[in-house]
Phi, psi and omega in degrees: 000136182252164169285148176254315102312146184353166150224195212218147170177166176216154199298315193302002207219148185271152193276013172276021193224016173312157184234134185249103198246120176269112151270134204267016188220161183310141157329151182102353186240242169304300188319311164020264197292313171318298211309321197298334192217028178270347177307293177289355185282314142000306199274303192316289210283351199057035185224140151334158172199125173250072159331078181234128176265113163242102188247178201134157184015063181066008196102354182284307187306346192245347166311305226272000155285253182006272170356271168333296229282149189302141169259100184243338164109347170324299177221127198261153193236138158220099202245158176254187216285313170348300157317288222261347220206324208241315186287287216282010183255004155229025197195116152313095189257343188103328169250185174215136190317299160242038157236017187220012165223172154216150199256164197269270215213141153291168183239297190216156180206080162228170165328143203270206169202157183262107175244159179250160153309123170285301174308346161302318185096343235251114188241338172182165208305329194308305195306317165323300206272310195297285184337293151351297169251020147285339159205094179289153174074004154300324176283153201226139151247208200202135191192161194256038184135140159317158184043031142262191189249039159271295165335283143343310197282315182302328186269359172247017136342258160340314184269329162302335187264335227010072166230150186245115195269177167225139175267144187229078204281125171238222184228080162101196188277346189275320208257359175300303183301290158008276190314313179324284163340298179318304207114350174285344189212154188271325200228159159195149166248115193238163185245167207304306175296001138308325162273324178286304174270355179269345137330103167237207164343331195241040168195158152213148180266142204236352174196156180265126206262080222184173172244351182233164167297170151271189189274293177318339167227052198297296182313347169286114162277178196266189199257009185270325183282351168254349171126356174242132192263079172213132166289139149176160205222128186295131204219180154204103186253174181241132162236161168261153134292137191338117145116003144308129201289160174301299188300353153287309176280013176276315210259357188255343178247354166288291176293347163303304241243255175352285157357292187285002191250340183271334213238022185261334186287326170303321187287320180241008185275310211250328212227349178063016196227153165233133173004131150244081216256148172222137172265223198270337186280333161303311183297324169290312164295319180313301187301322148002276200285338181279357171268336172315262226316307194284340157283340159309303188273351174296278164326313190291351195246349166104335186271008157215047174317176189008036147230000000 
């Protein structure tokens, strides 16, 4: 595999003993958030650590090479909740969230956020909805493929609200915020560190999908505080493939942890978040309950009626 991005490496070590960590979506997205702590992740193992964007279907196609690939400790997955949690409640993806990884470390976990167009006008959800039903399917979001859940989220946005929205699926997150940015699309549901750094002038985020404000955003309400009561909240975990033995995944969430730890003043000086770090067995149950929430919001969005 060659890298599409930067990579992390260190002198001492041969590339057969390289560690490859596949983000399953276009540059410009989640890889962010990795580039900030593959360095030290890097330092920790005494190994290379190789950063590469395989994206396709939403994330499933570079989800589901990971799957397949020897568990060695090698090649590594680092996905958002979409991909692992979201894609397989409306798409036959080839895996399964918990049978065809153990997962290394949870990374970050927050609330997504309702971000507008500064070309839009658009100053809070209130403004959003009256437009929506004063001419439905005018309004637009924007998102980076079908069936993840800035889709998903968006389309139980819209049934919650009962307004009819147009969905705009683009090819990854750089280029959804991009339209945004343009003006092409009025909305996204984005998850925060994404939106904090990929965000200027020419967006703002107008409501938090949560129950509480964040700290990072006290002046943002939350979207319960605007009349629509609905949650879901955004992740990033690093996985193995099945049956990579414990003590490699032990020694990976161990330097994981470190990493992240190295990497938090960076983390929340750019990006405005700090670690949520879980380790793997902690990290295994989360995801549990987060396939209950994505089939609720899946049911909730209309887009997997009757199954």
């Amino acid at each position: 595999m060659s890298p599409s991005t930067s990579a992390s490496s260190t002198e001492s070590t041969s590339d057969a003993s390289a560690i490859t960590i596949v983000v399953p979506f276009p540059p410009g997205g989640i890889d962010l958030i990795l580039s900030l702590f593959i360095e030290g992740l890097s330092q920790r193992l005494g190994q290379a650590v190789h950063l590469v964007n395989h994206p396709g279907g939403t994330g499933a196609h570079g989800t589901l090479e990971v799957a397949k690939a020897k568990p060695d400790g090698l090649t590594l997955l680092f996905a958002s909740q979409g991909p692992l949690v979201y894609q397989p409640q409306l798409n036959a993806v080839g895996y399964s969230a918990l049978h065809s990884f153990v997962p290394v470390c949870r990374v970050t976990s927050t609330p997504s956020v309702l971000m507008a167009s500064g070309k839009s006008g658009f100053n809070n959800m209130e403004q959003v909805v009256a437009a929506a039903r004063h001419a439905p399917g005018s309004i637009s979001y924007s998102t980076p493929g079908v069936g993840g859940l800035p889709h998903i989220g968006m389309a139980a946005f819209a049934k919650v609200m009962g307004v009819e929205m147009t969905h705009k699926p683009m090819a990854g997150a750089a280029a959804a915020i991009k339209a945004l940015k343009e003006g092409e699309a009025e909305l996204i549901a984005e998850q925060l560190p994404t939106a904090i750094a990929l965000a200027n002038e020419g967006a703002r985020i107008i409501g938090v999908f949560a129950q509480t404000r964040l700290s990072h955003l006290p002046q943002v309400p939350t979207l319960i505080e605007q009349g629509c009561n609905l949650c879901f909240q955004s992740w990033n975990v690093l996985m193995a493939p099945a049956n990579t033995p414990t003590a490699t995944l032990q020694r990976l969430s161990e330097a994981c942890l470190a990493a992240l730890v190295d990497a938090t003043p960076a983390m929340n000086q750019q990006m405005g978040i700090d670690p949520a770090y879980l380790g793997s067995a902690q990290t295994a149950t989360f995801i549990a309950g987060e396939l209950d929430r994505a089939h609720e919001l899946a049911r909730l969005s209309g887009l997997i009626t009757g199954k």
